[in-house]
C-alpha positions as CSV (number, residue, x, y, z in Angstrom):
1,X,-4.4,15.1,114.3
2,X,-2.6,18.6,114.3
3,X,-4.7,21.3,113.3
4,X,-2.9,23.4,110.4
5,X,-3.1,27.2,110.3
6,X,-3.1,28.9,107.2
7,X,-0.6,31.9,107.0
8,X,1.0,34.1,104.6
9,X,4.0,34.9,106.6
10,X,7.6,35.2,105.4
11,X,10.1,32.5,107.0
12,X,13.7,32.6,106.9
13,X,15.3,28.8,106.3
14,X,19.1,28.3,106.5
15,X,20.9,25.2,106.6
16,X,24.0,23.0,105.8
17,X,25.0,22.6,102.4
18,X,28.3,19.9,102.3
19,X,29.9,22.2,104.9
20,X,28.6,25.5,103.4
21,X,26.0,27.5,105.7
22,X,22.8,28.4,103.3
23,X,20.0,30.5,103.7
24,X,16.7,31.3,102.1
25,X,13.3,33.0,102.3
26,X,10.2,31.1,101.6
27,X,6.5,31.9,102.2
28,X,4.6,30.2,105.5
29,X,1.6,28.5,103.5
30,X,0.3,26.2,106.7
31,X,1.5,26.3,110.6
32,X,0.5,23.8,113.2
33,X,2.4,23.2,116.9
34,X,4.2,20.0,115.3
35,X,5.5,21.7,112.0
36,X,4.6,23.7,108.8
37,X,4.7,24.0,105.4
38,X,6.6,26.4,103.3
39,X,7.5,27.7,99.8
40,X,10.6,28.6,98.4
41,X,12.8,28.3,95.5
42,X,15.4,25.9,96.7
43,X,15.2,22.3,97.1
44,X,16.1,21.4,100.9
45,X,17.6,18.2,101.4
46,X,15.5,15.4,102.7
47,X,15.9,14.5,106.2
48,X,18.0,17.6,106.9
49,X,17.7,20.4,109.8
50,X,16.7,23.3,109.2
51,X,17.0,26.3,111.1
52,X,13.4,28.4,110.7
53,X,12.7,32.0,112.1
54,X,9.7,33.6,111.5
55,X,9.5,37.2,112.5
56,X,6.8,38.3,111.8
57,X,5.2,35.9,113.9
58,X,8.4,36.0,116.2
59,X,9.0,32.1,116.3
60,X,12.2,30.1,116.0
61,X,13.3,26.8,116.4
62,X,14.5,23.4,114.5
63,X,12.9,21.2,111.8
64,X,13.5,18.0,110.0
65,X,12.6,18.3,105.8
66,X,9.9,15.8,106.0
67,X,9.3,16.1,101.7
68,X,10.3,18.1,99.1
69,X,7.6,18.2,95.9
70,X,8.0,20.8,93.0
71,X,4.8,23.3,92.1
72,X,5.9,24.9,88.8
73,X,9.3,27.1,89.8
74,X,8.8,27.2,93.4
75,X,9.2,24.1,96.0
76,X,6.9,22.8,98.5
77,X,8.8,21.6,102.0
78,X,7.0,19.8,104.9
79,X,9.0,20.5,108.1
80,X,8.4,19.0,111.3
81,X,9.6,21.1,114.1
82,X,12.4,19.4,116.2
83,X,11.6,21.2,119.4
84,X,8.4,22.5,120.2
85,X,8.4,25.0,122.6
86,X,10.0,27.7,120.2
């Protein structure tokens, strides 16, 4: 089992909406080597990739959406990373 990380970092997640590039900012709430969990206002489709940078931490790389579960406003989004050598 992955060990998770709690962190408090800012991640930048952008995607592929029907053809149309988006982009949002959520807030790192748990990092391991296989994936994370972040928070951010949009729904991000299930199954998609998503493209994840996080600078202050200066990682990168590819993730599925693994879940998608609503706290109050915000969303919660498992992502497993694609490649893991970011």
């Amino acid at each position: 089992m992955q060990r998770r990380e709690s962190c408090h970092d800012h991640a930048i997640l952008s995607w592929d909406s029907n053809g149309s590039p988006v982009q949002a900012k959520g807030k790192v709430l748990n990092l391991s080597d296989s994936g994370m969990a972040v928070e951010c206002f949009d729904r991000l489709p299930d199954r998609s990739i998503v493209a994840v940078a996080i600078p202050q931490l200066g990682r990168h790389g590819l993730a599925t959406v693994r879940y998608s579960t609503q706290r109050g406003l915000r969303m919660i989004t498992g992502l497993e990373f694609v490649d893991r050598r970011r």
